[in-house]
BANUKOL-96044 format. One record per residue (C-alpha): residue in three letters; z, y, x. Coordinates in steps of 0.05 Angstrom, whole numbers. Layout:
BEGIN
+-----+--------+--------+--------+
|  aa |      w |      v |      u |
+-----+--------+--------+--------+
| ALA |      Z |      Y |      X |
...
+-----+--------+--------+--------+
This chain:
BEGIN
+-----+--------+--------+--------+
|  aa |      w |      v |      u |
+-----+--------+--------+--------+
| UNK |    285 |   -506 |    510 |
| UNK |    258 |   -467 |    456 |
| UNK |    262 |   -391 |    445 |
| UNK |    263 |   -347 |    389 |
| UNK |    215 |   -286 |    408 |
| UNK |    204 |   -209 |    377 |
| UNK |    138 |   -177 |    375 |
| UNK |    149 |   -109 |    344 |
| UNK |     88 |    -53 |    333 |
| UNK |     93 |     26 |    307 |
| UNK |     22 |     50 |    303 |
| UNK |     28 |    128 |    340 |
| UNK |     65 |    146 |    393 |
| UNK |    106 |    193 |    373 |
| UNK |    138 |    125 |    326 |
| UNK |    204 |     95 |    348 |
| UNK |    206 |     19 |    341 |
| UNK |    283 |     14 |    363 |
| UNK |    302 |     -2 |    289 |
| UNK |    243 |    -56 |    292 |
| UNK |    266 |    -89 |    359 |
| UNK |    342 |    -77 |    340 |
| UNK |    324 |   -122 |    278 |
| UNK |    299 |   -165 |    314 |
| UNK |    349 |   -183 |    361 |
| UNK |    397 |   -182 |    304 |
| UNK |    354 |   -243 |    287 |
| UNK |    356 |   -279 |    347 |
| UNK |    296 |   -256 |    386 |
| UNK |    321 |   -269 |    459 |
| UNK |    258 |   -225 |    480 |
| UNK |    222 |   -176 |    441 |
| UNK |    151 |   -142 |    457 |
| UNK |    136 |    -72 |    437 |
| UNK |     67 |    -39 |    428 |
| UNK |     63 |     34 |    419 |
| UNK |      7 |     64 |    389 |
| UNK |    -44 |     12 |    372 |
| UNK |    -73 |    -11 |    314 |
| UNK |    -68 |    -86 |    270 |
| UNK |   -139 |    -87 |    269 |
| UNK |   -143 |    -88 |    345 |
| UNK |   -134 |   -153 |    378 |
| UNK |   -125 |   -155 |    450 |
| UNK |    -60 |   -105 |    446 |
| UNK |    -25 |   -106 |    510 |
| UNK |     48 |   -127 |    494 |
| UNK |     14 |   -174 |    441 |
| UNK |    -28 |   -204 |    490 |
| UNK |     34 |   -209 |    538 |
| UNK |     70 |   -239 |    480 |
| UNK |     22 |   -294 |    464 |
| UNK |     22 |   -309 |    539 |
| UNK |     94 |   -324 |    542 |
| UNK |    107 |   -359 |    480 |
| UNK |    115 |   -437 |    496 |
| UNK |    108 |   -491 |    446 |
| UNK |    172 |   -501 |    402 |
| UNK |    182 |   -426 |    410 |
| UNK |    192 |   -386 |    338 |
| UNK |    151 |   -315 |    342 |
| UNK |    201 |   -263 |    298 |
| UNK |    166 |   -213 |    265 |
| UNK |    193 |   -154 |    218 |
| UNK |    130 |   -163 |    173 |
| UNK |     72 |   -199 |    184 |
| UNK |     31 |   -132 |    185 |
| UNK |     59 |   -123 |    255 |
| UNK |     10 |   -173 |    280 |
| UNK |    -48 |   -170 |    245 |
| UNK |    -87 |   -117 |    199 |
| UNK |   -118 |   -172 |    155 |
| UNK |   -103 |   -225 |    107 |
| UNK |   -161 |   -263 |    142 |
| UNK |   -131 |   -245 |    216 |
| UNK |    -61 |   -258 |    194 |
| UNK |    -79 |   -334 |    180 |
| UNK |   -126 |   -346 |    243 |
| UNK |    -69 |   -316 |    284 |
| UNK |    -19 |   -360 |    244 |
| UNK |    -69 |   -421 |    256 |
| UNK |    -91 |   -410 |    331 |
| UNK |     -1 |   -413 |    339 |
| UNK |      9 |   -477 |    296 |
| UNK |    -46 |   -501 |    343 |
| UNK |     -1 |   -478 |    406 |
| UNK |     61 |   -501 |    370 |
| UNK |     83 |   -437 |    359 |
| UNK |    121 |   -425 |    293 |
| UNK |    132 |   -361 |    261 |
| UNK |    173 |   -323 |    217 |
| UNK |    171 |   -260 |    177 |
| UNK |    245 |   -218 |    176 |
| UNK |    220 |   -180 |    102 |
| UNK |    176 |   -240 |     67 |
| UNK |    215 |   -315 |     64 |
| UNK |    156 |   -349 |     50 |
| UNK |    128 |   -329 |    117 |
| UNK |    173 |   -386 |    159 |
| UNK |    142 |   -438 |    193 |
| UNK |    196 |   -466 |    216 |
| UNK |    220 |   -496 |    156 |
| UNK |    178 |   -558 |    118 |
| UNK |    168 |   -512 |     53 |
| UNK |    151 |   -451 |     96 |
| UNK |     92 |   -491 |    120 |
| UNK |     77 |   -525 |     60 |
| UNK |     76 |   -451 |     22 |
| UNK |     39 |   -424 |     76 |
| UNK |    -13 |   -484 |     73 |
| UNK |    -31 |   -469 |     -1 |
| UNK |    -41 |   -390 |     15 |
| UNK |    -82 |   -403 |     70 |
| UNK |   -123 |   -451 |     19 |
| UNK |   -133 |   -395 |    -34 |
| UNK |   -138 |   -344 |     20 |
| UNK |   -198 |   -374 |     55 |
| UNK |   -235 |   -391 |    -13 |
| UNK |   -222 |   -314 |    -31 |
| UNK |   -261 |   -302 |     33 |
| UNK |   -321 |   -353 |     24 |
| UNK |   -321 |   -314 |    -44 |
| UNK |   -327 |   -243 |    -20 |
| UNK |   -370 |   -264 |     35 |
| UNK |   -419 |   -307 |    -11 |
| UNK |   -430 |   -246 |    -64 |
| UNK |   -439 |   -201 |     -7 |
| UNK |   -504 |   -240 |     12 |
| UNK |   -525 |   -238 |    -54 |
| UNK |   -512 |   -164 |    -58 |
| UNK |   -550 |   -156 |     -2 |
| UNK |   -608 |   -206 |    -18 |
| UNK |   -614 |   -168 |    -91 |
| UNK |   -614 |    -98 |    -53 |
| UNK |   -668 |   -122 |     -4 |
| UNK |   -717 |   -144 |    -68 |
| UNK |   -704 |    -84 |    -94 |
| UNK |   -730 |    -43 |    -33 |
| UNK |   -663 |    -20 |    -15 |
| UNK |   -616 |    -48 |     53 |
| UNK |   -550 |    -55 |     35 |
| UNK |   -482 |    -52 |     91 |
| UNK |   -421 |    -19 |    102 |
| UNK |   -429 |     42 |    143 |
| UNK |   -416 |     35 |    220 |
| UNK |   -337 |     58 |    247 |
| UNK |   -378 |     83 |    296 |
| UNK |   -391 |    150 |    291 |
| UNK |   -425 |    202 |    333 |
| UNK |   -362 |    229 |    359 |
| UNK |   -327 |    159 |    378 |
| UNK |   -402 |    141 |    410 |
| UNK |   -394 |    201 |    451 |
| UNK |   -321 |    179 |    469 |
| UNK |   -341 |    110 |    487 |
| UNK |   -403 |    130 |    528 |
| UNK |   -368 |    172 |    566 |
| UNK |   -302 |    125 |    574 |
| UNK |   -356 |     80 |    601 |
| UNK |   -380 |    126 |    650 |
| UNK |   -312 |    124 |    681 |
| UNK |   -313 |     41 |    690 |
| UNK |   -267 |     36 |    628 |
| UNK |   -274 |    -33 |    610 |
| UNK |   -296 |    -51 |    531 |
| UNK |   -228 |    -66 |    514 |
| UNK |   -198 |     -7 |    534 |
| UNK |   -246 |     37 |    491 |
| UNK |   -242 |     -7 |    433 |
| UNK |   -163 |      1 |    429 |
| UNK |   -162 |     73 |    451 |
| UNK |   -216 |     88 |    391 |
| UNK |   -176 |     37 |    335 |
| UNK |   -241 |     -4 |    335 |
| UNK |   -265 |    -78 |    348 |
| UNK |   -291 |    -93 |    416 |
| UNK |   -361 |   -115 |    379 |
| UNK |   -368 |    -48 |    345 |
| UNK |   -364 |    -18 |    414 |
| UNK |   -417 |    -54 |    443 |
| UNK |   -458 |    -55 |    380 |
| UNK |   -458 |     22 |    394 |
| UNK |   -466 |     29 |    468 |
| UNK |   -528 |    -23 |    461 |
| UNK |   -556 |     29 |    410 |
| UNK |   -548 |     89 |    456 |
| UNK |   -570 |     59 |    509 |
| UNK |   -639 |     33 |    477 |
| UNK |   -639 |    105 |    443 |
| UNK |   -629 |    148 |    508 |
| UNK |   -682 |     98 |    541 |
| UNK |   -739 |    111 |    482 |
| UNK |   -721 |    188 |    488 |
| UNK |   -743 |    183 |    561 |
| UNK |   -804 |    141 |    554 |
| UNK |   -823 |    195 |    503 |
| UNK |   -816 |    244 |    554 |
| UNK |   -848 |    213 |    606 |
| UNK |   -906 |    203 |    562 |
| UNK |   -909 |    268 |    547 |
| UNK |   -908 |    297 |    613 |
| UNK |   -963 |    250 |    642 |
| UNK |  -1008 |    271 |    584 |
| UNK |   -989 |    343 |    597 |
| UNK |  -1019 |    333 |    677 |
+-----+--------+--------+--------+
């Protein structure tokens, strides 16, 4: 039998998603999941994770807004793709045209996805050329890292106390990849540093 199933998010703590989850029971969600304090950008959320788990083909995921599952236009329709896939459908409390369950939900949804995915070959395509005309001009083009110094710090010292990649990545906001993008770098860093030194001291003897 199928179910009709809540996921609500608030992004801090101190957030109260009652009106979310009280929406969406009004809507028919027989179960809702809540996550407290984590970010659309962040995949593996727990209650999302737990949400995706229990979902069952046939089953309808109820969302206040589609923002509440993903922090992307692109992540919105892999998430919406990887549940057609499932048999999952899903539908949006705040935008109609997010409803899956209906024939011109899906039809709707199957043109946006369309011009959504070309707007990303787009962007993606004059990004290389950005970069391609930067690099024959002497100059290396990129965003700049989420990374920083501080968050490095954090994540090196999470580390340190067997947190796993996952857990640092949600509890700095950031992908999993950018983590170990960054602890790869301080690691080969701290390791030149003391190759330096060792140098150093041998020639000193």
């Amino acid at each position: 039998m199928s179910s009709i199933v809540g996921y609500a998010r608030v992004s801090t703590r101190e957030q109260d998603p009652a009106a979310q989850e009280a929406e969406l029971r009004a809507g028919g969600a027989v179960r809702v999941f809540v996550d407290h304090g984590e970010s659309s950008k962040v995949r593996d959320r727990p209650e999302w994770l737990a949400c995706l788990d229990y979902l069952r083909p046939g089953d309808t995921l109820l969302v206040r807004r589609l923002d509440r599952i993903a922090g992307s236009e692109k992540m919105a329709i892999e998430t919406i793709n990887e549940l057609h896939d499932r048999g999952v459908n899903i539908k949006s409390l705040t935008e109609p045209d997010i409803d899956t369950t209906t024939p011109m939900g899906r039809a709707l949804f199957g043109i946006v996805a369309v011009f959504a995915q070309l707007r990303v070959d787009t962007i993606r395509d004059n990004t290389r050329r950005g970069l391609a005309h930067a690099r024959s001009q002497g100059r290396v083009g990129g965003r700049p890292t989420v990374m920083t110094p501080e968050r490095i710090g954090e994540a090196a010292l999470m580390r340190s106390q067997d947190k796993s990649v996952a857990h640092i990545a949600r509890v700095l906001g950031v992908g999993e990849s950018s983590v170990r993008r960054a602890l790869e770098k301080y690691d080969r860093d701290g390791d030149a540093v003391t190759e330096t030194r060792r140098r150093e001291n041998a020639g000193a003897r």
